[in-house]
C-alpha angles and dihedrals in degrees: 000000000000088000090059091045094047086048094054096045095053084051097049082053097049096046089047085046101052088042087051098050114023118197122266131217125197095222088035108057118123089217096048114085136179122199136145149217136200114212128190102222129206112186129188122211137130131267100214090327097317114106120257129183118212119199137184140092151255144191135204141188106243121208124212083346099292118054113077132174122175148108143295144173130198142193144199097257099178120069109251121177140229128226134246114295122199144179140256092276110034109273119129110253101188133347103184097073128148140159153228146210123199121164130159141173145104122000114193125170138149129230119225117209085351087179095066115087088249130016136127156269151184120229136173136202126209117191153165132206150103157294114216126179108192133162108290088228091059142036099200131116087246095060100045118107099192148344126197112197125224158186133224147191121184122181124189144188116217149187124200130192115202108228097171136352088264100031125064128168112215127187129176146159125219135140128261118221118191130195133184112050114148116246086224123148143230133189101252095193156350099299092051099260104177122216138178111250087231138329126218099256086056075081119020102100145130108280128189117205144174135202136197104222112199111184149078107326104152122063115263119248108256 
């Protein structure tokens, strides 16, 4: 008889105490959320003092409304050109050169109070891509002279401004460093004067950016 007591009892305190605390699930929380944006970037920054425009775009997954993770990809938007290049023994070899510069990758960042109107935010980006100096009258392989490629981080420090539950406006300012670039030469004249293409600190510089983010920003009615 006291078995059977004793039984009961531990059943009536395992039934209060699952009532009591219900079990939690990290993807099944009421409170956890994942949604997403894409976002067109411009960013404004210098090519070896000069100014130079990059444009492009990303998207990310965000999770509970602050943590992202997702991709991106940016281009020289802005015409830049390319000096003189001449041969062995001094002749000009072209004269219409320019050159581009294409990366893409992760793009990870977290959102702090994303609740208030305006708040911030850190981000990085993590790519991959090339420098190409072509002819400046085609785009094609077979007029490309050289392409160094390169790796690139770029963190960043942000601020957003919530302007509906699906449109944010995001700036921010953070500084592109840029590693890879090959140390070969061309022959910059006549007398055989023999100069790097480019060098990493040609575009390793601040940058300030914005994006337009379209996407779920407020949490979904359950």
């Amino acid at each position: 008889m006291k078995l059977q007591l004793l039984g009961v009892a531990l059943l009536l305190t395992m039934s209060l105490s699952a009532q009591q605390d219900e079990m939690r699930y990290l993807f099944g929380d009421k409170n956890y959320s994942i949604s997403g944006f894409g976002a067109p970037i411009y960013e404004f920054s210098t090519y070896d003092g000069a100014f130079g425009m990059y444009a492009g775009g990303g998207g990310a997954v965000i999770f509970n409304n602050t943590f992202f993770i997702g991709g991106f990809g940016m281009a020289l938007a802005t015409d830049h050109t390319f000096p003189e290049i001449y041969s062995e023994n001094g002749n000009l070899i072209e004269s219409e050169l320019s050159f581009d510069m294409g990366y893409g990758g992760l793009w990870i960042g977290y959102i702090f109070m994303p609740k208030n109107p305006v708040h911030f935010g850190i981000s990085s980006k993590f790519g991959a891509g090339a420098i190409t100096v072509y002819d400046s009258e085609f785009r094609y392989s077979d007029y490309e002279y050289h392409n160094d490629f390169i790796g690139t981080v770029s963190p960043q420090l942000e601020i957003e401004m919530n302007l509906t539950p699906w449109f944010k406006v995001n700036i921010g300012a953070g500084y592109r460093f840029v590693t890879g670039v090959s140390d070969t030469e061309y022959i910059a004249d006549a007398t055989g004067t023999r100069k790097a293409y480019f060098n990493d600190s040609d575009f390793s510089a601040p940058y300030g950016n914005i994006s337009l983010m379209f996407g779920g920003f407020g949490r979904k009615k359950k």
